[in-house]
mmCIF file of the N, C-alpha and C atoms, coordinates in Angstrom:
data_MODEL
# 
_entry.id   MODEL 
# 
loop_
_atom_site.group_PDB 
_atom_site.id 
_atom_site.type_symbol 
_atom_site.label_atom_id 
_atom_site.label_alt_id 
_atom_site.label_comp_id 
_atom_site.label_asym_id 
_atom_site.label_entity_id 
_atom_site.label_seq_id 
_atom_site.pdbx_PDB_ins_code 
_atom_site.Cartn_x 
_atom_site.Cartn_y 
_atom_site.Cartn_z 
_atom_site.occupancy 
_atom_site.B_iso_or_equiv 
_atom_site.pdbx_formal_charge 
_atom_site.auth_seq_id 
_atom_site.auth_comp_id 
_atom_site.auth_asym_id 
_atom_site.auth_atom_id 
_atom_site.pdbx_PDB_model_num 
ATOM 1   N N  . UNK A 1 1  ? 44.057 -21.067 -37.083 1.00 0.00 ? 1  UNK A N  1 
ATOM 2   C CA . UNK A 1 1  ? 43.114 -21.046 -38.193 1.00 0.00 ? 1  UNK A CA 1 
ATOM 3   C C  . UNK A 1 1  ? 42.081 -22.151 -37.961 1.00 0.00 ? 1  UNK A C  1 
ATOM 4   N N  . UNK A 1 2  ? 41.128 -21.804 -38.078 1.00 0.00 ? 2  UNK A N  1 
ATOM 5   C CA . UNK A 1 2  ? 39.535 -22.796 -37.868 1.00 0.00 ? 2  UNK A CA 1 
ATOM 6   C C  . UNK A 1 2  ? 39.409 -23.402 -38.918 1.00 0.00 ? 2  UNK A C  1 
ATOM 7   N N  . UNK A 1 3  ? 38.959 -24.955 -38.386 1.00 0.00 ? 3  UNK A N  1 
ATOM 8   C CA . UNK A 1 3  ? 38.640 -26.026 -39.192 1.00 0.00 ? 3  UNK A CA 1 
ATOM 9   C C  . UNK A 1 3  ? 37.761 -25.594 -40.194 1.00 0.00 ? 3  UNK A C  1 
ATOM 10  N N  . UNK A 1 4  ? 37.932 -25.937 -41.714 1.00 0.00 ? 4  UNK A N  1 
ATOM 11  C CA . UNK A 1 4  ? 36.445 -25.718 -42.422 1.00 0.00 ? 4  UNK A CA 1 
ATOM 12  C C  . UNK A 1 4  ? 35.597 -26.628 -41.984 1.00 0.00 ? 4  UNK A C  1 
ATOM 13  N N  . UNK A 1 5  ? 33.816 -25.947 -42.338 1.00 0.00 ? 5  UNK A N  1 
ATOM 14  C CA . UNK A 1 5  ? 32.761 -26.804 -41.751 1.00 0.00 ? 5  UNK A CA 1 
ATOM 15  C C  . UNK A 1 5  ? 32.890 -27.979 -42.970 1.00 0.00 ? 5  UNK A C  1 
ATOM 16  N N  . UNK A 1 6  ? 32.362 -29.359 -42.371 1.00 0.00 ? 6  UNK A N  1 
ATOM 17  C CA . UNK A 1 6  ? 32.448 -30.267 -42.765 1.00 0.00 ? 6  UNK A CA 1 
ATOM 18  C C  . UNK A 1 6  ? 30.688 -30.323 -44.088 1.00 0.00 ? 6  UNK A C  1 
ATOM 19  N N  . UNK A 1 7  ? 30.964 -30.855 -44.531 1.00 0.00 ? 7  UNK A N  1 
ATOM 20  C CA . UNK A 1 7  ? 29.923 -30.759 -45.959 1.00 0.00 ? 7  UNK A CA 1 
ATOM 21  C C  . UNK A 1 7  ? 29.052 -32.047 -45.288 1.00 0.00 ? 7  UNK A C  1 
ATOM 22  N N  . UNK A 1 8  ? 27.214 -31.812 -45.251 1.00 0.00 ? 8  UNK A N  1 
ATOM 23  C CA . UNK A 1 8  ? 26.604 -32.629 -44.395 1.00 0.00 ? 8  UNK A CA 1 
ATOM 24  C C  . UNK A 1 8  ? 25.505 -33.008 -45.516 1.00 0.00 ? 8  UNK A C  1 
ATOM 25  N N  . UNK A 1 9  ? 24.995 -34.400 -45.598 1.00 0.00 ? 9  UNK A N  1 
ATOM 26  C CA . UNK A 1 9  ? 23.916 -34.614 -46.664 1.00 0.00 ? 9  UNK A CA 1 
ATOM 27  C C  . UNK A 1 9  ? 22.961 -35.033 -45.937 1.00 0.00 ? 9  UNK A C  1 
ATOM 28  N N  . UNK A 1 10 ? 21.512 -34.825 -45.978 1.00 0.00 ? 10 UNK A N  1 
ATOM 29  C CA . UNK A 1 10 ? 20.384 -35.384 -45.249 1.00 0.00 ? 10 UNK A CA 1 
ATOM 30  C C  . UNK A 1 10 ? 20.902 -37.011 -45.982 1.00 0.00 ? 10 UNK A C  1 
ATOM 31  N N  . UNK A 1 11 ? 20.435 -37.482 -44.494 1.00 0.00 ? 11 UNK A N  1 
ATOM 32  C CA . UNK A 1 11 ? 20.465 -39.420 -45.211 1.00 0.00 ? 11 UNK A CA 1 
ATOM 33  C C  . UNK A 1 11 ? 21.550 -40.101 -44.904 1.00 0.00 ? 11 UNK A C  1 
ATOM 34  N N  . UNK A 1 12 ? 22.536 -39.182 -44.997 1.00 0.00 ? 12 UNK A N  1 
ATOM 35  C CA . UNK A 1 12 ? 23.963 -39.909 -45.113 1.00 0.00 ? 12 UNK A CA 1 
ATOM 36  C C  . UNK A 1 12 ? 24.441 -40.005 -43.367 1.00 0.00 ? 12 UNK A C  1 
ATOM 37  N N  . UNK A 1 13 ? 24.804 -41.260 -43.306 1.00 0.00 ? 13 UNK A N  1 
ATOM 38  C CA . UNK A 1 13 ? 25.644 -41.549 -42.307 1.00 0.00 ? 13 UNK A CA 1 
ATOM 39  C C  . UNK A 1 13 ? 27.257 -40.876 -41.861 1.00 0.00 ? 13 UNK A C  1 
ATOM 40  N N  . UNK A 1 14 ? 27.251 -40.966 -40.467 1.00 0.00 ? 14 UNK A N  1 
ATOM 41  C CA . UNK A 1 14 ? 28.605 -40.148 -40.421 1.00 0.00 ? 14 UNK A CA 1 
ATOM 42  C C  . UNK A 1 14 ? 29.268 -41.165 -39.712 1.00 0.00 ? 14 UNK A C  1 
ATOM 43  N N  . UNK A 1 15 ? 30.442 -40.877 -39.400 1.00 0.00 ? 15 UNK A N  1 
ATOM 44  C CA . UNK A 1 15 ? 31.229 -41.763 -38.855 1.00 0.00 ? 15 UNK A CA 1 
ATOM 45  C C  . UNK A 1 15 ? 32.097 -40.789 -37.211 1.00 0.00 ? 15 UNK A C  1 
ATOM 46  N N  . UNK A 1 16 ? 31.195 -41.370 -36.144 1.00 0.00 ? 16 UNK A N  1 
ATOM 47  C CA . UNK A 1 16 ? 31.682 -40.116 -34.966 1.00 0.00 ? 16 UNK A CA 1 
ATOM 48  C C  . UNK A 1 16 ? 32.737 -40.949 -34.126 1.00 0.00 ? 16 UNK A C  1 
ATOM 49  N N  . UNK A 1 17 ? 33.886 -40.273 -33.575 1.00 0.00 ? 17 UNK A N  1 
ATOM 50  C CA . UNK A 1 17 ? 34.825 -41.065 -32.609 1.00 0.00 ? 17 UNK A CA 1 
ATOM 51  C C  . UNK A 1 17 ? 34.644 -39.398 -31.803 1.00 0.00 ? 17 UNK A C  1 
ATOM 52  N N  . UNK A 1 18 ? 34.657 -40.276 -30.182 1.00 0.00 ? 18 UNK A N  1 
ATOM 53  C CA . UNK A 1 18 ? 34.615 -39.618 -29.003 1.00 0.00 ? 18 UNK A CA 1 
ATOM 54  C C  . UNK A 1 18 ? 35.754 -39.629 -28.345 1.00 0.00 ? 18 UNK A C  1 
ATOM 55  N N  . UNK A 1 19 ? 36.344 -38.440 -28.386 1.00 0.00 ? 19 UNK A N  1 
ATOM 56  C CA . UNK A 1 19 ? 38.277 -38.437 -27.910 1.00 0.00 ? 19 UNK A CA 1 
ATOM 57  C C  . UNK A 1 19 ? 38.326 -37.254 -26.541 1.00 0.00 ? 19 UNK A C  1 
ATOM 58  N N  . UNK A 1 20 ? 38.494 -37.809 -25.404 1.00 0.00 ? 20 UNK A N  1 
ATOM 59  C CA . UNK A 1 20 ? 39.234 -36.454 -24.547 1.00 0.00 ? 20 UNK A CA 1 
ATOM 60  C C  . UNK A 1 20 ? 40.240 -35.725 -25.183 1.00 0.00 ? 20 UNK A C  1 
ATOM 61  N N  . UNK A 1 21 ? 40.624 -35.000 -24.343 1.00 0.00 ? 21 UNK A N  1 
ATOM 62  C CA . UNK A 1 21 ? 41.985 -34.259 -24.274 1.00 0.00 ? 21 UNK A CA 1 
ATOM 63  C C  . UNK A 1 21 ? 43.540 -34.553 -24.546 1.00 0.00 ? 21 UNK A C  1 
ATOM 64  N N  . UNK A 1 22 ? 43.694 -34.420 -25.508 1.00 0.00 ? 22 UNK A N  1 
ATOM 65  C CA . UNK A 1 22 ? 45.167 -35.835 -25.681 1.00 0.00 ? 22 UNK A CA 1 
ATOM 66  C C  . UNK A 1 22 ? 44.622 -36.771 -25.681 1.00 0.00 ? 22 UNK A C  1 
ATOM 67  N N  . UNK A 1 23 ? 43.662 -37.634 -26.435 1.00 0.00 ? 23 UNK A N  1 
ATOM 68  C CA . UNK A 1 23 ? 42.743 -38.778 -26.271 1.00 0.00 ? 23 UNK A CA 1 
ATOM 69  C C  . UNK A 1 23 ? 43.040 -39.277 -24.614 1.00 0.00 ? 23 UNK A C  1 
ATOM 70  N N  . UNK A 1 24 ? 43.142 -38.926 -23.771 1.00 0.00 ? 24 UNK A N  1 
ATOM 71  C CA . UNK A 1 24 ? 42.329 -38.851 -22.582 1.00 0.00 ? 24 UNK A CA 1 
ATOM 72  C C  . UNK A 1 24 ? 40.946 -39.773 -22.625 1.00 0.00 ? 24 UNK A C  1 
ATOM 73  N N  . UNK A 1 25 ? 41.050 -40.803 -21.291 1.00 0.00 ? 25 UNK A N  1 
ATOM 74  C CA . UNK A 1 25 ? 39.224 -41.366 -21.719 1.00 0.00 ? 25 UNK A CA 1 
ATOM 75  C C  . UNK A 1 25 ? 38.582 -40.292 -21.292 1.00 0.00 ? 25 UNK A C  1 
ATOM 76  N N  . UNK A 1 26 ? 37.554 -40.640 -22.008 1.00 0.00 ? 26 UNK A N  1 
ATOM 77  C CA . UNK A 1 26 ? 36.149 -39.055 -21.663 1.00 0.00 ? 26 UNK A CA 1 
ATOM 78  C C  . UNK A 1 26 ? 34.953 -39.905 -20.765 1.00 0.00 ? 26 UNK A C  1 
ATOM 79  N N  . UNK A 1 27 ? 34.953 -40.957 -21.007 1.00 0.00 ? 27 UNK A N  1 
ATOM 80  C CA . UNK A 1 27 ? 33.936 -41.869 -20.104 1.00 0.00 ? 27 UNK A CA 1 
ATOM 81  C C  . UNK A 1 27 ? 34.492 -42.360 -19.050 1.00 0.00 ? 27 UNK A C  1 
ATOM 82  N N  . UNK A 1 28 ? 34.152 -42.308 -17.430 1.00 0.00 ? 28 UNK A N  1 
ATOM 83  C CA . UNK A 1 28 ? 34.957 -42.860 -16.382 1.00 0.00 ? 28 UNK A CA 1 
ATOM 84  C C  . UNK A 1 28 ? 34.030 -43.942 -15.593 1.00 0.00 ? 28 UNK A C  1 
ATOM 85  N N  . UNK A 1 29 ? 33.040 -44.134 -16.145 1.00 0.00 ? 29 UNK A N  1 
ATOM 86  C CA . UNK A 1 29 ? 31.982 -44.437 -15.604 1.00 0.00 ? 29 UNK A CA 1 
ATOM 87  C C  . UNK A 1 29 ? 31.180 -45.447 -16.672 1.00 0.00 ? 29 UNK A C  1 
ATOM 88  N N  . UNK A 1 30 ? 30.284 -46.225 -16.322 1.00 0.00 ? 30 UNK A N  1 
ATOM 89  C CA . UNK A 1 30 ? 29.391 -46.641 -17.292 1.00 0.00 ? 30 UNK A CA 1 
ATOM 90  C C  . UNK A 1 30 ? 28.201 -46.053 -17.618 1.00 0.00 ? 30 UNK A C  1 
ATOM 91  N N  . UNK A 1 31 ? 27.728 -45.292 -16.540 1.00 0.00 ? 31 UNK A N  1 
ATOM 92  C CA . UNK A 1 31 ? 26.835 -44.199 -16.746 1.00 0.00 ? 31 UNK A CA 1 
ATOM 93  C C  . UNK A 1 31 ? 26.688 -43.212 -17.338 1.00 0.00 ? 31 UNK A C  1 
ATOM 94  N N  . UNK A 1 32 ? 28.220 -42.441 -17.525 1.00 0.00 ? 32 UNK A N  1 
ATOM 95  C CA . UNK A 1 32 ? 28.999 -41.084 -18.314 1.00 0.00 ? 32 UNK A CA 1 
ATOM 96  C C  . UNK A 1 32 ? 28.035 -41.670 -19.766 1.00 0.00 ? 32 UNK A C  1 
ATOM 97  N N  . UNK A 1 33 ? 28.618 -43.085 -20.294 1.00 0.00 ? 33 UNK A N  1 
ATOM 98  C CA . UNK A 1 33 ? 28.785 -43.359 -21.183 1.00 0.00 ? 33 UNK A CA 1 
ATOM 99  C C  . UNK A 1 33 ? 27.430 -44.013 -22.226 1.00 0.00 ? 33 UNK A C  1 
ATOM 100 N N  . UNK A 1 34 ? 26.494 -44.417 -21.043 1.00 0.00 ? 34 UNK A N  1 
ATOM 101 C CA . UNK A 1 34 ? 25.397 -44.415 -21.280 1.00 0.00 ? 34 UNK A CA 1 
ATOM 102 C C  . UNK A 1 34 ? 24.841 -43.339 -21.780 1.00 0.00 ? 34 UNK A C  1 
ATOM 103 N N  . UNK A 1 35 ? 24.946 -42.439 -20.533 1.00 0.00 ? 35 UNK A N  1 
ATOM 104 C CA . UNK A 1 35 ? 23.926 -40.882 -20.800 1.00 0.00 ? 35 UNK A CA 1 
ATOM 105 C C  . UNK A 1 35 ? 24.603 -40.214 -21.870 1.00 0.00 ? 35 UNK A C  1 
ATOM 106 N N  . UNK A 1 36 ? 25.399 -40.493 -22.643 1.00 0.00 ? 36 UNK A N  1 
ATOM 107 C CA . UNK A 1 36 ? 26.257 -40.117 -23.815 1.00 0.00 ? 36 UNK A CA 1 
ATOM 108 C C  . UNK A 1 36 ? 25.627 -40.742 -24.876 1.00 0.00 ? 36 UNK A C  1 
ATOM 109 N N  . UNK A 1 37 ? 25.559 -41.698 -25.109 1.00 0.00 ? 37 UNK A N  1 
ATOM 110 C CA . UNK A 1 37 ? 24.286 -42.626 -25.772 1.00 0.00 ? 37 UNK A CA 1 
ATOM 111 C C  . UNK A 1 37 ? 22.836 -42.196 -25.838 1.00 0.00 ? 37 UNK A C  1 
ATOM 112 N N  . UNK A 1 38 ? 22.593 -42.482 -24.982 1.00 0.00 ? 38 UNK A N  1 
ATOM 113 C CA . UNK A 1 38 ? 21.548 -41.709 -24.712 1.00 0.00 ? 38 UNK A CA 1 
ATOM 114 C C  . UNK A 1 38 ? 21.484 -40.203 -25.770 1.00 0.00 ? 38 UNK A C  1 
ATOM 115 N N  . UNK A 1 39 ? 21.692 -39.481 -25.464 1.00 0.00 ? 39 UNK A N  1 
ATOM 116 C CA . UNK A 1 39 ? 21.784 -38.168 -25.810 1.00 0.00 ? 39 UNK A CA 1 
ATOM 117 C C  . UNK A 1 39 ? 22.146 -37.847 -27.573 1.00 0.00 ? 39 UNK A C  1 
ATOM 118 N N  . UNK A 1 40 ? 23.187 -38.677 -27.890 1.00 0.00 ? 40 UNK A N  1 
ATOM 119 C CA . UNK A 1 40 ? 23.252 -38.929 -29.362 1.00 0.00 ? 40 UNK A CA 1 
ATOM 120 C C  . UNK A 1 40 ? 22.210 -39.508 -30.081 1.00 0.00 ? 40 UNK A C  1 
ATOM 121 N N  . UNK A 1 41 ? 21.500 -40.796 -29.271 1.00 0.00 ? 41 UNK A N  1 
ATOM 122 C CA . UNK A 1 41 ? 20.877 -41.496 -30.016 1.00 0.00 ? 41 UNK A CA 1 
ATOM 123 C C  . UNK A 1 41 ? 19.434 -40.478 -30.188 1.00 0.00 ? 41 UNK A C  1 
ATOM 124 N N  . UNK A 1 42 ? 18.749 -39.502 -28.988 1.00 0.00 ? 42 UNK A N  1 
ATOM 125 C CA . UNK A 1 42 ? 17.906 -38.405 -28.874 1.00 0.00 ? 42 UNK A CA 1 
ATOM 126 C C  . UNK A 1 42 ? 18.530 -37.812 -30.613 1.00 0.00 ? 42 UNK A C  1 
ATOM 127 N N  . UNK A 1 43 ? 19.396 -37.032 -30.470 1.00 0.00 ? 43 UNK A N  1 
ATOM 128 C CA . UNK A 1 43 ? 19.566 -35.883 -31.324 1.00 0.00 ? 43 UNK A CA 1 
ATOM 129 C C  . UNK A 1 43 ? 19.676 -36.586 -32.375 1.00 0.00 ? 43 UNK A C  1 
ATOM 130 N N  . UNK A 1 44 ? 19.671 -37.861 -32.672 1.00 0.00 ? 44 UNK A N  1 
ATOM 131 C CA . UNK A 1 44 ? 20.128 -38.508 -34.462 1.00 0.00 ? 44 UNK A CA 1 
ATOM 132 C C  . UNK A 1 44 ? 18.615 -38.667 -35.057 1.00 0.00 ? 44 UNK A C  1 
ATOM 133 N N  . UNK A 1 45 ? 17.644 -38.897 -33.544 1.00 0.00 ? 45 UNK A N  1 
ATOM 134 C CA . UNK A 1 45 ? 16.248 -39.335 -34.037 1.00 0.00 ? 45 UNK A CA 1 
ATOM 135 C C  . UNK A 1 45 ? 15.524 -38.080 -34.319 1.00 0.00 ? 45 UNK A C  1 
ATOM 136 N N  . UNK A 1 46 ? 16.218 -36.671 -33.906 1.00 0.00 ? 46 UNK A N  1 
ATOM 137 C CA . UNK A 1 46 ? 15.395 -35.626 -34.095 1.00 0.00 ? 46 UNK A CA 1 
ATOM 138 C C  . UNK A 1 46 ? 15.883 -34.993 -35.486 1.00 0.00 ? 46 UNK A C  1 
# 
C-alpha cells in the first residue's frame, strides 16, 4: 500500500534526510555530495 502524499504549503520549510538502501551511505565521494547540493539548492530556488 502507497504512502499518502504528504500535505505541502508554499513558504513552509521542510525538513529532508537523504538515506540509501537500508540507510546505506548514498554519498561515496565529496563530489556525489556536492552535486547533490547543488541540485537541491537549483530546485528550492525554482
Amino acid at each position: 500500500m502507497p504512502r499518502r502524499a504528504r500535505i505541502t504549503s508554499a513558504g513552509v520549510p521542510h525538513h529532508v534526510v537523504q538515506r540509501g538502501h537500508n540507510r546505506e551511505a548514498t554519498f561515496f565521494a565529496d563530489e556525489d555530495y556536492f552535486a547533490y547540493r547543488h541540485s537541491l539548492k537549483e530546485g528550492a530556488q525554482r
